[in-house]
C-alpha positions in Angstrom: 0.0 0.0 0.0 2.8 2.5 0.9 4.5 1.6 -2.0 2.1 2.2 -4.2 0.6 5.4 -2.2 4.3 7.1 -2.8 4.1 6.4 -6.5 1.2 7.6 -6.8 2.0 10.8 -5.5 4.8 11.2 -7.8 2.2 10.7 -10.7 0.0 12.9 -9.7 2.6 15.3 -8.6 3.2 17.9 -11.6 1.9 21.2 -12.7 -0.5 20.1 -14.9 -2.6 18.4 -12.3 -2.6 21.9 -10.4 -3.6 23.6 -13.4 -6.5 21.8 -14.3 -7.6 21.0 -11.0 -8.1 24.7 -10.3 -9.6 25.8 -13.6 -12.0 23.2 -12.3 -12.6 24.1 -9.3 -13.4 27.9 -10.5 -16.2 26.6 -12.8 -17.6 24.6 -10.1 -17.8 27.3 -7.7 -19.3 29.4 -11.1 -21.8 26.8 -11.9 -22.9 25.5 -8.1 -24.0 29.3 -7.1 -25.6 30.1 -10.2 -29.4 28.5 -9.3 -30.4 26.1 -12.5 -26.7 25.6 -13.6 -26.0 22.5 -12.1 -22.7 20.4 -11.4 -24.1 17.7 -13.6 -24.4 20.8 -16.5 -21.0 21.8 -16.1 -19.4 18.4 -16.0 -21.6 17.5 -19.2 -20.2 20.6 -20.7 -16.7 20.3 -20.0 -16.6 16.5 -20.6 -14.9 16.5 -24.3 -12.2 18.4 -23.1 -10.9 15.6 -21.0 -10.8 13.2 -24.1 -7.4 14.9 -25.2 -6.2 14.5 -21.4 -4.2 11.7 -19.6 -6.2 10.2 -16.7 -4.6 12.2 -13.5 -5.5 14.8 -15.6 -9.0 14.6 -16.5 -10.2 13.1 -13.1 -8.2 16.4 -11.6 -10.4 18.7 -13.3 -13.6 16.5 -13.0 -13.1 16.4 -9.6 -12.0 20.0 -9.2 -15.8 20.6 -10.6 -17.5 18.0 -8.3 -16.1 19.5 -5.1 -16.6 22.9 -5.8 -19.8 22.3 -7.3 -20.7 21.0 -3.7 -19.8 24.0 -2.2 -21.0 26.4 -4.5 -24.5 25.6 -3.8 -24.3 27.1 -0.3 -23.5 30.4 -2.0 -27.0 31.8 -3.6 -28.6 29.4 -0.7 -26.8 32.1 1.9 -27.2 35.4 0.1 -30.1 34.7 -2.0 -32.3 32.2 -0.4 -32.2 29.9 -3.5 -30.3 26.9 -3.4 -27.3 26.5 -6.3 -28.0 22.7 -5.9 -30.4 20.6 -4.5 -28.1 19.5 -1.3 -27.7 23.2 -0.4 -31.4 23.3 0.7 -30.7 22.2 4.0 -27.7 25.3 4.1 -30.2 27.8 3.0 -32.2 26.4 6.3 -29.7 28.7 8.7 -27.4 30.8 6.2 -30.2 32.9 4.6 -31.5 33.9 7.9 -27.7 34.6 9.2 -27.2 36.7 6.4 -30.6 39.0 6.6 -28.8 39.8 10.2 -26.4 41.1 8.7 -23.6 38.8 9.1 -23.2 37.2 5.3 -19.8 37.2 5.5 -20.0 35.0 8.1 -22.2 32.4 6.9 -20.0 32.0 3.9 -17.1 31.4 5.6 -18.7 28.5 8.0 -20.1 27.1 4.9 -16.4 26.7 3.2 -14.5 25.5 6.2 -17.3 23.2 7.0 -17.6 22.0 2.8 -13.4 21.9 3.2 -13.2 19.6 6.5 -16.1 17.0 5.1 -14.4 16.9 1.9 -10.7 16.2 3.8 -12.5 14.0 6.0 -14.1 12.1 3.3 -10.5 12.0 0.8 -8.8 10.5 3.5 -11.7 7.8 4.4 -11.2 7.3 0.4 -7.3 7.1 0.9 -7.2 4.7 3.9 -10.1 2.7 3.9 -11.7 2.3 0.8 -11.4 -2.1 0.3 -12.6 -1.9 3.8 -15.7 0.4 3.6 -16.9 -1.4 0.1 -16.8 -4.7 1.2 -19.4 -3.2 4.1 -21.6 -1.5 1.8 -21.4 -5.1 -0.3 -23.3 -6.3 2.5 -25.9 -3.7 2.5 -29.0 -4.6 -0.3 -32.5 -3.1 -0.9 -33.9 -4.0 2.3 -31.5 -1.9 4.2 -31.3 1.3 1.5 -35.4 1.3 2.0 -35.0 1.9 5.9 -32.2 4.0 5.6 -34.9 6.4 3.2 -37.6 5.4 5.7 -35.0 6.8 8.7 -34.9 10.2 6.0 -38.2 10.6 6.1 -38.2 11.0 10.1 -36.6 14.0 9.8 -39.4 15.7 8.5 -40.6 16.2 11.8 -37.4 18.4 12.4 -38.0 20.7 9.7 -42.0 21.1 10.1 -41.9 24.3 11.5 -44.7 25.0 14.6 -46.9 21.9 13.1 -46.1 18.4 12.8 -49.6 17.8 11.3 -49.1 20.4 8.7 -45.0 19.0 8.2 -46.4 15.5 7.6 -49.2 16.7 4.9 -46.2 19.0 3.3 -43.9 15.8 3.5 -46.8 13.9 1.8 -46.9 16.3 -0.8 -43.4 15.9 -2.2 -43.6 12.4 -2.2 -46.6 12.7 -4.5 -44.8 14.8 -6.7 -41.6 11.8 -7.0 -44.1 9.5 -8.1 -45.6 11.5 -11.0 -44.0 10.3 -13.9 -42.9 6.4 -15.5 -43.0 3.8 -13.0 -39.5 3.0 -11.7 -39.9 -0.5 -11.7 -41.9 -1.8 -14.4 -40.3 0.6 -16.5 -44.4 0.5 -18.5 -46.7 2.3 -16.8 -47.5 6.1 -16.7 -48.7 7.6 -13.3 -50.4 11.1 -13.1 -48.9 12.0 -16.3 -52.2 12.6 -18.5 -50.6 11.7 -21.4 -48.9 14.6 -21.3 -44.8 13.7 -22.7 -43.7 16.7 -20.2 -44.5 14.6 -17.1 -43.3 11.1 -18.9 -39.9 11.9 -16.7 -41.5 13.4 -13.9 -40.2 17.0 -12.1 -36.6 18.2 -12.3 -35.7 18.4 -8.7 -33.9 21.8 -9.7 -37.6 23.6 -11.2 -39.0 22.2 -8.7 -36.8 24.0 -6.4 -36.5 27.1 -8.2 -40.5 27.7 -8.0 -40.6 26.6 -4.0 -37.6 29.1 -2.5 -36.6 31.0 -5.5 -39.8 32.7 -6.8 -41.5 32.6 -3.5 -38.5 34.9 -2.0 -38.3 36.8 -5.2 -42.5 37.5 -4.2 -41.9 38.4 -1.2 -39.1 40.7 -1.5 -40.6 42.4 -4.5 -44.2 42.8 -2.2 -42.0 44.3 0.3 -40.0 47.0 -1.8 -40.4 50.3 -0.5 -38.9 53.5 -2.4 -36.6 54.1 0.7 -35.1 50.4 0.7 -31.6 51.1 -1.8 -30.5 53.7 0.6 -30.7 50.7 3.3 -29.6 48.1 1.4 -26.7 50.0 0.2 -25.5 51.6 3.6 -25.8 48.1 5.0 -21.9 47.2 5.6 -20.5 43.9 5.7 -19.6 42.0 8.7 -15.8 40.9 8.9 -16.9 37.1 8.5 -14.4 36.2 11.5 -16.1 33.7 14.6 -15.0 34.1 17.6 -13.5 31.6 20.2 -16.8 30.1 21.6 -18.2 30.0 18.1 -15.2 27.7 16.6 -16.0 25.1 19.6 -19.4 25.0 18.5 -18.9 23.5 14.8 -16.6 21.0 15.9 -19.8 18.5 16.7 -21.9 19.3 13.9 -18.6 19.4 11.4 -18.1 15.6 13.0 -21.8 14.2 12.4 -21.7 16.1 9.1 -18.6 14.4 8.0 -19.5 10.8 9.4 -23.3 11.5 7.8 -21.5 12.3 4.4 -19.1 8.6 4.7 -22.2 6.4 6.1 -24.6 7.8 3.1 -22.3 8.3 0.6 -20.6 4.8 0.3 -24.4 3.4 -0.4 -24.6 4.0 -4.2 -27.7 6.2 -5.2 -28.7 7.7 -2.3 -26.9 11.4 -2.9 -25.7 14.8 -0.8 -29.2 15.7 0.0 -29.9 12.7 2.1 -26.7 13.1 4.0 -27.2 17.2 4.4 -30.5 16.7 6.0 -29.4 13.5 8.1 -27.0 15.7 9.4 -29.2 18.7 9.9 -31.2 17.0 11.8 -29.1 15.2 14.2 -27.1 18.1 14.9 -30.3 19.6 16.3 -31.2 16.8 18.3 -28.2 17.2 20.2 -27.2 21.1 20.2 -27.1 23.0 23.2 -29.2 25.6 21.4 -31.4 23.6 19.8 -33.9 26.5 18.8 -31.4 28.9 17.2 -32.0 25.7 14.1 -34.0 27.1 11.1 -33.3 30.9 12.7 -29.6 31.4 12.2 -27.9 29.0 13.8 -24.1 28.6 12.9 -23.8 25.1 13.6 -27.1 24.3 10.8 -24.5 25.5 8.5 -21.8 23.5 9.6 -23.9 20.1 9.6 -25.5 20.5 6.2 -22.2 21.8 4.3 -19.4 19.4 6.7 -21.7 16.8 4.8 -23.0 17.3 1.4 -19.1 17.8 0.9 -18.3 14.5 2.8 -19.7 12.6 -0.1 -17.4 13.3 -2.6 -14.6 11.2 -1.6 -16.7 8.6 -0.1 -19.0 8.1 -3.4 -16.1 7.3 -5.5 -15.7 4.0 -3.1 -18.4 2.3 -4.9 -16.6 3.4 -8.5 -13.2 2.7 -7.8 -13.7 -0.7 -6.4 -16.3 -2.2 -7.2 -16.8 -0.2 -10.5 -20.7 1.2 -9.5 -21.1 5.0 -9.3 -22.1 6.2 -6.3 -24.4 8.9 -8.3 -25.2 10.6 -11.7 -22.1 13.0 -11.0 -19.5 10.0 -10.5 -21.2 8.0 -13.3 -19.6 10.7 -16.1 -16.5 10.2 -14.2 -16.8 6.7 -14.8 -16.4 7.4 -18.4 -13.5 9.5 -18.3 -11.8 6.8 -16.2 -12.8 3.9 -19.0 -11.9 6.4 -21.8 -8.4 6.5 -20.3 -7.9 2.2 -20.0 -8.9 2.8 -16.9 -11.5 -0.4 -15.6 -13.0 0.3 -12.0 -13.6 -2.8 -9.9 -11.8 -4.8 -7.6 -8.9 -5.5 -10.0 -8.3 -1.8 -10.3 -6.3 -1.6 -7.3 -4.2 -4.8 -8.9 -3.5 -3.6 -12.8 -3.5 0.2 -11.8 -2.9 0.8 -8.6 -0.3 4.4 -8.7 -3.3 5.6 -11.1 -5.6 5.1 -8.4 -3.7 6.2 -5.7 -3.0 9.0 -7.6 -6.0 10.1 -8.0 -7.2 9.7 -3.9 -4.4 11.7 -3.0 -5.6 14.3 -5.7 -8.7 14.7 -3.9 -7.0 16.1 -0.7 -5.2 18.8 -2.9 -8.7 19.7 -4.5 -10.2 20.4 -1.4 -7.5 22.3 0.1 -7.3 24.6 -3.2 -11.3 24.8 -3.2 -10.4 26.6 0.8 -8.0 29.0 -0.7 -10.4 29.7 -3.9 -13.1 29.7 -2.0 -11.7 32.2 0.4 -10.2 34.5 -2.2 -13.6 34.6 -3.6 -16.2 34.8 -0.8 -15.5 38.8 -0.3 -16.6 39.3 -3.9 -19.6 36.9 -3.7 -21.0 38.5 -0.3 -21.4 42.1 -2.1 -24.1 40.7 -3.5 -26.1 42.6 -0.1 -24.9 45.5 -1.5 -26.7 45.5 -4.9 -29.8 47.5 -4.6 -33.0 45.1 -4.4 -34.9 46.5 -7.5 -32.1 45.6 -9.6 -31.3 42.4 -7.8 -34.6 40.7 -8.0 -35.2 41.3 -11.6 -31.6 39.6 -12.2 -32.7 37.0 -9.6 -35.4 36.1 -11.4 -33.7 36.0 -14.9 -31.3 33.9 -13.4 -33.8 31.6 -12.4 -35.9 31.2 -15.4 -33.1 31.0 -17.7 -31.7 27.7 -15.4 -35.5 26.5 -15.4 -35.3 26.9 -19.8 -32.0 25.5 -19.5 -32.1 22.1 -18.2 -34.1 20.6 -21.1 -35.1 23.7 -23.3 -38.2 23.4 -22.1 -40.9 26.1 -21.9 -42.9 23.5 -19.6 -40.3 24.0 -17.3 -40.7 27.2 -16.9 -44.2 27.5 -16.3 -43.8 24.3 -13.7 -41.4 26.5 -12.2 -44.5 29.2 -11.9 -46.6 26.6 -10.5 -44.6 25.6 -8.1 -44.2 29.4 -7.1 -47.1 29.7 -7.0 -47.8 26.6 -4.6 -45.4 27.8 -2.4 -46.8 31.1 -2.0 -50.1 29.5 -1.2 -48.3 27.1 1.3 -47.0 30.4 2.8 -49.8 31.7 3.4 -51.9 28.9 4.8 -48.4 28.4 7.8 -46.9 25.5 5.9 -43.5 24.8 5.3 -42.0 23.9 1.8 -39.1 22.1 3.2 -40.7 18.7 4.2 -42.0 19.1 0.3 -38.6 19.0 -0.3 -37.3 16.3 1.6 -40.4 14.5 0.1 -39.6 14.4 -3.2 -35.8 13.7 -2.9 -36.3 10.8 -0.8 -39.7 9.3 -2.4 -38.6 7.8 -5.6 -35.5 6.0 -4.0 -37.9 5.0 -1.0 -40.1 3.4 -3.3 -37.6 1.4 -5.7 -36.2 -0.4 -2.8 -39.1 -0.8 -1.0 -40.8 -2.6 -4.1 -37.3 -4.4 -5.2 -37.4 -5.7 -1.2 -40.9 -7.5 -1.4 -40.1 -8.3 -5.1 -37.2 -10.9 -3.4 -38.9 -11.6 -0.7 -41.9 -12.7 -2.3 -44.0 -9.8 -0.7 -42.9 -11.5 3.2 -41.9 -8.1 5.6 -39.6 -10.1 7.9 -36.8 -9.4 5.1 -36.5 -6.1 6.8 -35.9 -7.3 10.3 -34.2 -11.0 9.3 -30.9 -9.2 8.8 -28.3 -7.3 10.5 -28.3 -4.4 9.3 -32.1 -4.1 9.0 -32.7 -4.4 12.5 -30.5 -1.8 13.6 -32.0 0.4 11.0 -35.8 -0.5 12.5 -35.0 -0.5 16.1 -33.3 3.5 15.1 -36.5 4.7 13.5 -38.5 3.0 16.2 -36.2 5.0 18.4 -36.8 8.6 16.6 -40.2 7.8 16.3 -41.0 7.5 19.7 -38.8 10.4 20.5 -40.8 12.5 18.2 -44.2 11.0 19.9 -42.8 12.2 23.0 -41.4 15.7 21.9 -44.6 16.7 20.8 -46.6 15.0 24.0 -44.2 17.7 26.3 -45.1 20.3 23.9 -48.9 19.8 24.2 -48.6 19.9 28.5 -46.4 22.8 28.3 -49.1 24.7 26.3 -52.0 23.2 28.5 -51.4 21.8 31.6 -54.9 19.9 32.2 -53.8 17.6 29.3 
């Protein structure tokens, strides 16, 4: 291993791997912040250009636009209230509200030191254990990937605002909306599309998004708007971004259950950064001190959601590297750049090209340490955004957010879902329900069902396949757990409010 760990770093060691691990870096940042230009777009984009590239070199740059693009999210999610990328909802949770105090500067920053220590956390999980951790997710199946959604789901509860009832109806909501579309199994049958070809595919998770934080915030600010408000806006100075001694103490829990969130749901191919940023989200407030400065500002919100939508990255290419399955749609491009380049993932990878690989995983610590020095060389021009007078910022808001609905498939369809949904989420709004649990909804429902199907499918439609193993169990006895937590939250809640109860 050490052998091949030094000759690896000689390979990767030259300038060309710096160069093109930076210039992909920068367009990851670029794309993540802008809302509708996604990671997936830009690596789509940029693709062909690693076809003339050696293998160090291309997975440099692809990974330089990964990482970043993980981060970059957290940007418009903190200044703007619309997330970059889906992951960065659970961000925009505490860093929008940080930042309409006033202290923008400092969200950003908690947001990149948090995306940097997942992402090192996760590159040396990658470096160290990686035979180790797939052989453990080879034991995992569909059983267990059902009740690790199912344990998702739970954390609605957390994110439902004052109302569980009206959380639960939300939550229903979005998983309506992931089943709209073919069925994931069959692979035949249409459901709610009305043979409309729009909805053959279902929602993109991005319109969907723009239309339930972007438009809604863009509505409210514009309703808002007085004549007075650029002289405000404009004499508003920026905080300094710095945390002080207390503060740094703070983020070293949720930065921990961030980064270990990230590995655990990361190494399980499909599942994806949003999963892991709520997962995270959520636990962190279970155990914070100050558990109801969550969803109002709360610094270490920040830190759990960003430590670990960035903790996938390394972790994800487990799957790839050794057992040649991509851990998700961003590593399944990569995939090609690696085959492109002779490169075959899978357990004889390590054998036939080991300095490659090796190369490669100790490439990722170097693209995360660059994204913390771009990241903080670029954060005092992104936070001036508070600056810009609001009646020319929401008309280039909502540009912004239209053109990424057009751009995703061209579609004018997707830009009056987008409406829609803006249009839903105003009406939530109004009637004290939260769009969140909407979210969570949709990201988790279409994976919850697949497995939950496939399960019964082996089982021959007998339940005791998600109890008869292992990991199963554990996974039922820890929703049994949060479920009867959440039970008794609530029960406290209804004495404190009436005693007689």
């Amino acid at each position: 291993m050490w052998d091949l760990m030094v000759s690896g770093f000689g390979e990767f060691f030259n300038w060309g791997s710096f160069l093109w691990m930076n210039l992909g870096l920068f367009l990851g940042i670029v794309f993540g912040s802008i809302p509708g230009l996604t990671v997936m777009l830009c690596l789509v984009l940029f693709l062909p250009i690693t076809y003339s590239l050696g293998a160090i070199h291309s997975f440099m740059f692809l990974l330089g636009i990964y990482c970043a693009g993980s981060y970059g999210g957290s940007i418009s999610a903190i200044l703007i209230k619309t997330p970059g990328t889906p992951h960065a909802a659970a961000t925009m949770l505490d860093g929008h509200p940080l930042a309409t105090h006033g202290q923008a500067q400092k969200a950003l920053n908690i947001a990149l030191y948090a995306s940097f220590v997942g992402g090192i956390v996760s590159a040396l999980v990658l470096l160290f254990l990686a035979p180790e951790v797939a052989s453990v997710a080879m034991k995992m199946g569909s059983p267990e990937y059902f009740l690790i959604c199912a344990f998702g789901l739970t954390i609605i509860a957390g994110v439902s605002g004052e109302s569980l009832l009206k959380g639960i109806i939300s939550g229903c909501l979005g998983l309506f909306l992931s089943f709209i579309g073919m069925d994931l199994i069959s692979g035949s049958t249409m459901r709610f599309a009305f043979d409309n070809i729009n909805l053959y595919s279902g929602f993109d998770l991005v319109v969907v998004l723009i239309g339930l934080f972007a438009l809604i915030e863009i509505i409210n600010k514009g309703s808002t708007l007085k004549p007075d408000h650029t002289e405000n806006v404009m004499s508003k100075s920026l905080d300094k971004g710095r945390l002080q001694k207390g503060e740094w103490g703070r983020l070293i829990k949720p930065m921990g259950i961030g980064s270990l969130s990230g590995i655990l749901v990361g190494i399980i191919p499909g599942t994806g950064a949003s999963i892991a940023s709520f997962l995270s989200y959520d636990t962190s407030r279970k155990v914070s001190k100050k558990p109801e400065e969550f969803g109002h500002g709360s610094i270490e919100g920040i830190a759990a959601a960003e430590s670990a939508n960035n903790a996938i990255t390394g972790t994800a290419l487990i799957p790839l590297l050794t057992l040649g399955i991509p851990g998700d749609a961003a590593v399944a491009l990569m995939l090609g750049a690696l085959m492109i380049n002779g490169l075959t993932p899978g357990p004889n990878l390590f054998e036939t090209h080991g300095s490659s690989v090796y190369a490669i995983m100790i490439g990722l610590l170097f693209v995360n340490l660059f994204m913390l020095l771009q990241g903080k060389y670029l954060l005092r021009f992104f936070a001036k955004v508070v600056k810009i007078p609001q009646e020319i910022l929401i008309p280039i808001i909502a540009v912004f957010c239209f053109a990424g609905a057009y751009s995703l498939k061209e579609s004018m369809f997707d830009v009056g879902t987008t409406i829609v949904f803006g249009l839903i989420a105003y009406l939530m709004e109004k009637l004290g329900f939260s769009a969140v649990p909407t979210l969570l909804g949709m990201v988790l429902g279409a994976l919850t069902e697949k497995n939950f199907r496939r399960s019964l499918m082996i089982s021959d439609g007998n339940w005791d396949i998600f109890i008869n193993r292992p990991f199963s169990l554990v996974f039922c006895i820890l929703i049994g757990l949060v479920i009867l937590s959440i039970i008794w939250n609530n029960t406290q809640k209804v004495r404190s409010k009436n005693p007689s109860f």
